[in-house]
C-alpha positions in Angstrom: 233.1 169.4 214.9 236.0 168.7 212.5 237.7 171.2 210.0 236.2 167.9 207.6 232.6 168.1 209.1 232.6 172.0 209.1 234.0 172.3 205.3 231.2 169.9 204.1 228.7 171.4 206.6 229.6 175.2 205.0 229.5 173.7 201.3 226.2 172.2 201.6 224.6 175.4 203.6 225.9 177.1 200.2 223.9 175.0 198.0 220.9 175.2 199.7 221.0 179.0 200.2 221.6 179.6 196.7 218.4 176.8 195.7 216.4 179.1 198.1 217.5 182.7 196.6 216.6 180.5 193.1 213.2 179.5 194.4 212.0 182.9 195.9 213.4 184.3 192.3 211.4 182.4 190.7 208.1 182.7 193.8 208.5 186.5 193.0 207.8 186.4 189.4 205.3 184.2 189.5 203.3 186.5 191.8 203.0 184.0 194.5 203.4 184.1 198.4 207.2 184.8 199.6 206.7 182.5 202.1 207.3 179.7 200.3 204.5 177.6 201.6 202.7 177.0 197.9 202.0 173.9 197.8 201.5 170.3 200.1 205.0 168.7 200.1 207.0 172.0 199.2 209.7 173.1 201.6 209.1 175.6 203.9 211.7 178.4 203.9 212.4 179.1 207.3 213.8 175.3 208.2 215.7 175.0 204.5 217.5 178.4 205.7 218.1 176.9 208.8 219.6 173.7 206.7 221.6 176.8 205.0 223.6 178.0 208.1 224.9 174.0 208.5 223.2 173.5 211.3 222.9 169.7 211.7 219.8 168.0 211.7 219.2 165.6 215.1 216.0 163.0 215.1 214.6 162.2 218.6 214.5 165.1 220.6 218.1 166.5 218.8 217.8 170.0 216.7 214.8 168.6 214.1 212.5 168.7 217.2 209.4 168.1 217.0 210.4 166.1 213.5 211.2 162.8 214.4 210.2 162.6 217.7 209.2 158.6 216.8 211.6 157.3 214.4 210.9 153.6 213.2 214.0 151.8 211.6 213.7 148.6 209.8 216.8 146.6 208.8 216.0 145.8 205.1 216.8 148.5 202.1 214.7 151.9 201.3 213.4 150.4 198.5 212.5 147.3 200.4 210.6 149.2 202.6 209.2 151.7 200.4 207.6 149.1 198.0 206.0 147.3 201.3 204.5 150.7 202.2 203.3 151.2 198.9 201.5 148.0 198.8 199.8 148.5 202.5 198.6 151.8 200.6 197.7 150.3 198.0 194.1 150.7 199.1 194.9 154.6 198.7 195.7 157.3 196.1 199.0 158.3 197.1 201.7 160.4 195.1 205.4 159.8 195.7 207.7 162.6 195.9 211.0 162.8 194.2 214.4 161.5 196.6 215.6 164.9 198.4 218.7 164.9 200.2 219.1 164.8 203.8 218.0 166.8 206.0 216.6 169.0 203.8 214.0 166.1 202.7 212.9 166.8 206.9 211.3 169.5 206.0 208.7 167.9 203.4 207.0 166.3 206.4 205.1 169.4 207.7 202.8 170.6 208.6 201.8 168.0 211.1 198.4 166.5 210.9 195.8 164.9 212.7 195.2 162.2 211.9 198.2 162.2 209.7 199.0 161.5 205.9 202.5 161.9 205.1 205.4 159.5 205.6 209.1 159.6 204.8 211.5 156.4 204.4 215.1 157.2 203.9 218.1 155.4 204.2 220.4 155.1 208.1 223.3 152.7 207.6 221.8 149.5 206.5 218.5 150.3 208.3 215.9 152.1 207.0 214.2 154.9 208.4 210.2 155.4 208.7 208.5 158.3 209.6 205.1 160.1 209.8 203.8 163.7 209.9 201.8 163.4 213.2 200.7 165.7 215.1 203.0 164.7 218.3 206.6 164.4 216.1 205.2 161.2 214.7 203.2 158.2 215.4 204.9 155.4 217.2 202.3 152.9 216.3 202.3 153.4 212.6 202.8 151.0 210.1 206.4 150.0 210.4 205.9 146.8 212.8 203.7 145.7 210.3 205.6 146.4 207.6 208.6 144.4 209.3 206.6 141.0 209.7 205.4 141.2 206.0 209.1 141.3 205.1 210.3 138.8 208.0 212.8 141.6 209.0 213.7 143.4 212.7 212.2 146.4 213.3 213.3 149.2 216.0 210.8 151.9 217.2 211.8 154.3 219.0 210.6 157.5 220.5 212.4 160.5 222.9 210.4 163.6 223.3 211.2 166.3 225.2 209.1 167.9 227.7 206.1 169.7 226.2 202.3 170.1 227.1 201.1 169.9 230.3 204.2 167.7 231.6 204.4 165.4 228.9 208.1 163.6 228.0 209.8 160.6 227.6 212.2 158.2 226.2 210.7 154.3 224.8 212.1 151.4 222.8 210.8 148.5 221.2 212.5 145.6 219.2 210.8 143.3 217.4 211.2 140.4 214.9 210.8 137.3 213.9 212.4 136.0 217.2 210.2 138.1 218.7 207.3 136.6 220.8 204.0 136.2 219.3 201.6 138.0 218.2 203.3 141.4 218.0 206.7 139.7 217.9 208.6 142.2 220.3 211.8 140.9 221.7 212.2 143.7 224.2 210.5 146.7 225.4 211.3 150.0 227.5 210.0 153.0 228.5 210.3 155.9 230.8 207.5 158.0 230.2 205.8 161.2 231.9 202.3 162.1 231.0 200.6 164.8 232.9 204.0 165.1 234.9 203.3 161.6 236.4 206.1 159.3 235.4 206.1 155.4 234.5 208.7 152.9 234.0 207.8 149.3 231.5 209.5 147.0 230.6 209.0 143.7 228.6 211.2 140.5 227.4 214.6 140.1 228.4 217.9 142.8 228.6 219.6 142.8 225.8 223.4 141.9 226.9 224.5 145.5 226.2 222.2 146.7 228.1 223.2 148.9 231.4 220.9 147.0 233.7 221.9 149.4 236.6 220.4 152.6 235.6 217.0 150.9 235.9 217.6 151.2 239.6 217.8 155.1 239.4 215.2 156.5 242.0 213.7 159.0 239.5 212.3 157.2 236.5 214.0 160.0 234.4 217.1 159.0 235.0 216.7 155.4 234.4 216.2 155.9 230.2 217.2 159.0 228.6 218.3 160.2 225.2 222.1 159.5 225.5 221.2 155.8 226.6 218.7 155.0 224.1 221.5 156.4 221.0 224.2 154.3 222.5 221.6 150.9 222.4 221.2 151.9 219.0 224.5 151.6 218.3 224.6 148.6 219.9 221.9 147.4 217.3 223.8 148.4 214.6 221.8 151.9 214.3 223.4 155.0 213.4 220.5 157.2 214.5 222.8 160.1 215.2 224.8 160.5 212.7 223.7 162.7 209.9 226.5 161.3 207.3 224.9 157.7 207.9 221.4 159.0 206.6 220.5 158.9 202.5 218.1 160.7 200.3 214.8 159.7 201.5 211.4 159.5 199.2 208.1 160.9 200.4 204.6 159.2 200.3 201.4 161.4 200.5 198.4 160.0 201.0 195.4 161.5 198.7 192.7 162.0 201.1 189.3 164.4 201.7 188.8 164.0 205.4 189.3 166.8 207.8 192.6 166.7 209.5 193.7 169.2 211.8 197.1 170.7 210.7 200.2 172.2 212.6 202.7 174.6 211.0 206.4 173.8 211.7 207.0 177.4 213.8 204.0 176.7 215.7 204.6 173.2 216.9 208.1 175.1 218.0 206.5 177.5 219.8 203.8 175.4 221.6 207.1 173.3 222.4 208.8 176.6 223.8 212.9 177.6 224.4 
């Protein structure tokens, strides 16, 4: 990290201590929990303290883990995007929360839910950013490919989970568009994948010309598509998934529901996770 980096990593940890001292103040006298959990789409003070220390916030497997697990990015503007979402919801009460910064807006997504009601749509370059609150870092099959053929726009899902479960990991991309080939428009798909510790290789359309053909020939199908790899085709696509700087303030839509959904705490999707 640079002296740069570090300076505006230490100034921002600052600010968000002191907002958090502010907050339990102000918890305190109002008599309620010191946890800070008081309400659906409040942070959570044990990840905004993290945020505090400068730690930085990685999607895809990095240090947000299990947020962002499935990231969708869509290359049209937040409020593009955000107005699409709204009108696919528009069959559903929903309240918009107010732009937080990033990544302290990460931690508005828990707790994960089943099925899930929360999504977040934030800037990343001149991509936008999609994702949910489910219950498995986020549902790759949510909304976001849909959203992109309303709009006529390319839309990138992508998905890296570490290990967890019973032998469940993987790494998976899929581009599509409107060059894409109908009805689901993708342009290309990969994935290595592990469920049950049983590993999988797919792959769909043609390589993309940056595309490092010879890893695919790796004997262990673990090998073949990893993390690094899929952040350097992002590049490659003209997404900054990695770096923080490149990601804005990003808005929060809830949906207003009253069916049953099974719900995950932050710590305790870590811990099921483990070290």
């Amino acid at each position: 990290m640079t002296d740069e980096r570090r300076d505006v990593a230490a100034t921002y940890g600052t600010y968000v201590a002191r907002r958090v001292l502010d907050r339990r103040k102000r918890q305190q006298a109002a008599g309620k929990d010191r946890s800070g959990a008081t309400s659906e789409g409040q942070p959570t003070d044990d990840f905004t303290m993290r945020c505090s220390y400068g730690r930085f916030m990685r999607l895809l497997g990095g240090s947000a883990s299990p947020i962002g697990w499935s990231v969708q990015y869509l290359d049209a503007s937040t409020d593009v995007v955000l107005d699409a979402v709204r009108q696919v919801r528009s069959d559903h009460r929903v309240s918009i929360c107010p732009a937080q910064p990033y990544p302290s807006v990460l931690d508005h997504l828990p707790p994960f839910e089943s099925p899930w009601t929360r999504e977040l749509v934030m800037p990343c370059g001149n991509w936008s950013a999609y994702l949910n609150n489910d219950i498995n870092g986020g549902d790759p099959t949510a909304i976001g490919p849909a959203v992109s053929r309303r709009l006529g726009v390319r839309c990138v899902v992508v998905q890296h989970a570490p290990r967890y479960g019973p032998g469940h990991e993987g790494t998976q991309l899929w581009v599509s568009g409107p060059e894409g080939e109908p009805p689901l428009m993708y342009e290309r798909t990969i994935e290595a994948v592990a469920t049950d510790g049983r590993w999988e290789w797919h792959t769909s359309g043609q390589p993309f010309p940056f595309e490092d053909v010879s890893r695919y020939r790796s004997r262990r199908i673990r090998d073949r598509f990893d993390r690094p790899l899929l952040i350097e085709y992002l590049h490659h696509l003209g997404i900054p998934a990695d770096d923080e700087a490149a990601y804005g303030p990003g808005i929060v839509v809830q949906q207003l529901v009253d069916w049953p959904r099974r719900t995950v705490s932050l710590d305790q999707a870590r811990s099921e996770i483990g070290p």
